[in-house]
Kinemage of the C-alpha trace (Angstrom):
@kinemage 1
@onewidth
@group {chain A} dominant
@subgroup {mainchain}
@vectorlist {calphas} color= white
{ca unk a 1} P -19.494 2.541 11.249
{ca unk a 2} L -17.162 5.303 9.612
{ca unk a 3} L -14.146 4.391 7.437
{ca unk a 4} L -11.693 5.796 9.604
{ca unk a 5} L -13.538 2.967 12.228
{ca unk a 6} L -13.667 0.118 9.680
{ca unk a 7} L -9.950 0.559 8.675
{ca unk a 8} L -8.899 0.274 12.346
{ca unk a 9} L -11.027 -2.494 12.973
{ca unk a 10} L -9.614 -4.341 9.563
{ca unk a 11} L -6.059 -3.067 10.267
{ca unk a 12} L -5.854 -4.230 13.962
{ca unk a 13} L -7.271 -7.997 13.189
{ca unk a 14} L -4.095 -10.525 13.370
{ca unk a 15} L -4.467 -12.388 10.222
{ca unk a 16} L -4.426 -8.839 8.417
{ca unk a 17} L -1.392 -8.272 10.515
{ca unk a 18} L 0.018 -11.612 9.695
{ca unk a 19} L -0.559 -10.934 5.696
{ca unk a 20} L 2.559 -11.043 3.095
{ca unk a 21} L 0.571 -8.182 1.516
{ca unk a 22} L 2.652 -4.699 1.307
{ca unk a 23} L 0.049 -3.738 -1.003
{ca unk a 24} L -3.128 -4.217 2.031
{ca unk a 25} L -3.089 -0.449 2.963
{ca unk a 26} L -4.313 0.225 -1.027
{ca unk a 27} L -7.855 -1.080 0.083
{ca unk a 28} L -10.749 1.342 0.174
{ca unk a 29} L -8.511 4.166 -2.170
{ca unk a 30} L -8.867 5.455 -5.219
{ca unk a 31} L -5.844 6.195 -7.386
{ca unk a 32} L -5.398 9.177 -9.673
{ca unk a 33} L -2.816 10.462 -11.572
{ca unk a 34} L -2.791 13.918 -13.493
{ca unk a 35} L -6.179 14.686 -11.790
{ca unk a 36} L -7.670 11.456 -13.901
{ca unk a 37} L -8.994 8.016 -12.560
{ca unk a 38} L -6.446 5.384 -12.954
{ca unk a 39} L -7.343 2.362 -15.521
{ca unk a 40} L -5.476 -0.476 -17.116
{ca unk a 41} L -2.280 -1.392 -16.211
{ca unk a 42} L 0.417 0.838 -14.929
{ca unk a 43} L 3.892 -0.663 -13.851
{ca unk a 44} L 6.341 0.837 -10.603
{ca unk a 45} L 9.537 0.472 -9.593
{ca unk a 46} L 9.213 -0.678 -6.239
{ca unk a 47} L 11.818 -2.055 -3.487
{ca unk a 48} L 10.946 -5.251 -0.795
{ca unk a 49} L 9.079 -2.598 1.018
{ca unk a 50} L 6.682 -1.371 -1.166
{ca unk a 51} L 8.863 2.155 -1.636
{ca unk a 52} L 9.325 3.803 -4.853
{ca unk a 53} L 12.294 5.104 -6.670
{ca unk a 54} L 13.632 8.109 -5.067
{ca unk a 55} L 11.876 7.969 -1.781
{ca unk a 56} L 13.626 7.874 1.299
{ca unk a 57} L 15.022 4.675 2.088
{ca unk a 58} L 14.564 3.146 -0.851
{ca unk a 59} L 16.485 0.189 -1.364
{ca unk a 60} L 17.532 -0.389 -5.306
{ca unk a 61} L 19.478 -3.716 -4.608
{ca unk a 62} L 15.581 -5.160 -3.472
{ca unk a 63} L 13.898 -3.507 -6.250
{ca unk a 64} L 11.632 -4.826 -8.720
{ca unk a 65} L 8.758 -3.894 -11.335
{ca unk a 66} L 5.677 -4.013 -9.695
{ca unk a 67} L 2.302 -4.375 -12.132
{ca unk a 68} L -0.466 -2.830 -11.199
{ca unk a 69} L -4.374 -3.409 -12.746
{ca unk a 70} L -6.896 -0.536 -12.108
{ca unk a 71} L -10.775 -0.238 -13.132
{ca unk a 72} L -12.545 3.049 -12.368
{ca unk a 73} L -9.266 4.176 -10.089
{ca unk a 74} L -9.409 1.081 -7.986
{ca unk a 75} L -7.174 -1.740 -7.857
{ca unk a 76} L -8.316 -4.665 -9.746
{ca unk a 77} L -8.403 -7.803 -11.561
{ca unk a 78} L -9.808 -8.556 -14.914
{ca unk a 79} L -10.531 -10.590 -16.568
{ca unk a 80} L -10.661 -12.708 -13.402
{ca unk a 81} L -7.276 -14.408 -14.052
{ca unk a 82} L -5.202 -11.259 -14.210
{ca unk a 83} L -3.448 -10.390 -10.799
{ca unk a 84} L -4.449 -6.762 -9.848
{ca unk a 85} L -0.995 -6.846 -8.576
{ca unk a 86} L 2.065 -8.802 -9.479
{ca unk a 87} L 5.614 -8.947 -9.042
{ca unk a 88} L 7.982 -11.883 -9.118
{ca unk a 89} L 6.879 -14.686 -7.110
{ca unk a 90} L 3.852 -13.168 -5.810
{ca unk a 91} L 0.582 -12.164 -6.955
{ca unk a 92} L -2.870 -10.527 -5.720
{ca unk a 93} L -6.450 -10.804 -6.683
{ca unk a 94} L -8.757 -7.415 -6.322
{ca unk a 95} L -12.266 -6.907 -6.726
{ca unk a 96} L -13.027 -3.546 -6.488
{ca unk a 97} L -10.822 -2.320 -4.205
{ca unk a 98} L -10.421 -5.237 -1.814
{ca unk a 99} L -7.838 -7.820 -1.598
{ca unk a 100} L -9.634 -11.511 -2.787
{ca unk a 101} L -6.579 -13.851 -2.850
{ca unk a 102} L -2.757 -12.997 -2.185
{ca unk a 103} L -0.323 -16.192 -2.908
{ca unk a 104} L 3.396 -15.513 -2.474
{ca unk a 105} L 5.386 -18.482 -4.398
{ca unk a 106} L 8.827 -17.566 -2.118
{ca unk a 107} L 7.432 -17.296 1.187
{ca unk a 108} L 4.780 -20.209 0.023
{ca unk a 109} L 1.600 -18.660 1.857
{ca unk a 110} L -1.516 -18.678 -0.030
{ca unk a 111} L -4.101 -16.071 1.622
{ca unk a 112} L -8.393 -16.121 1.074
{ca unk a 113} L -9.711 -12.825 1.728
{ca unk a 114} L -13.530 -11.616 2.605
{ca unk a 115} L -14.266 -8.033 2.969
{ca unk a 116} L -11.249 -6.733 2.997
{ca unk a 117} L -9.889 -8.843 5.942
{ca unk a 118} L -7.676 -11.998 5.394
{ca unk a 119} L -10.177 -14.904 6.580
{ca unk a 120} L -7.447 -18.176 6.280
{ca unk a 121} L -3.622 -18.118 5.457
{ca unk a 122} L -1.898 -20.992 4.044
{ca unk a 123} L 1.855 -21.921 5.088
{ca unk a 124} L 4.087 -24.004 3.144
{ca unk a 125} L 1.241 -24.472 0.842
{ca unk a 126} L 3.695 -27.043 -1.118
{ca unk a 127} L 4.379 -28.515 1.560
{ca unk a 128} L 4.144 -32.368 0.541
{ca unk a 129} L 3.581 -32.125 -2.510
């Protein structure tokens, strides 16, 4: 199967839909900036929609930092406690390139991920407690 085949596939199954990710559509790329592979951490200003500073749309009164963790241009997390990508109240584990574990504190949702495809969400994971 090609990428381009795999991505719709993974894009058009309904827990991936259903995921507080905005960071999902990072799987499978490799980031480089000045024509060099992206490693260690690198923070970004980013709004409640994933959208940088100065883009269109681009809502400051949403925005916060955004960290992100790269290895070898991909997004992810080492040591294995370190979020790949964090931002207040929500966090996700990478490996390699492919979500592991997203758990959003606000919304309460707690996401396991295989393959890059959400296999269980959590709701009101404090619920009851």
């Amino acid at each position: 199967m090609s990428l381009e085949a795999t991505l719709n596939k993974i894009q058009n199954n309904p827990l991936y839909k259903k995921s507080c990710s905005i960071h999902k559509q990072y799987q499978f790329h490799q980031f480089q900036q000045d024509g060099k592979i992206m490693n260690g951490q690198v923070p970004r200003k980013e709004d409640i929609n994933g959208l940088v500073e100065g883009e269109p749309g681009y809502d400051a009164s949403t925005a916060s930092i955004v960290l992100y963790n790269f290895k070898d241009g991909v997004l992810h997390s080492e040591p294995e406690n370190e979020p790949a990508v964090q931002y207040r109240g929500h966090i996700e584990y990478w490996n390699n390139g492919l979500i592991t574990k997203v758990i959003d504190y606000v919304k309460e949702i707690e996401e396991s991920w295989e393959n890059g495809v959400p296999v269980k969400i959590i709701e009101n994971m404090n619920k009851g407690k």
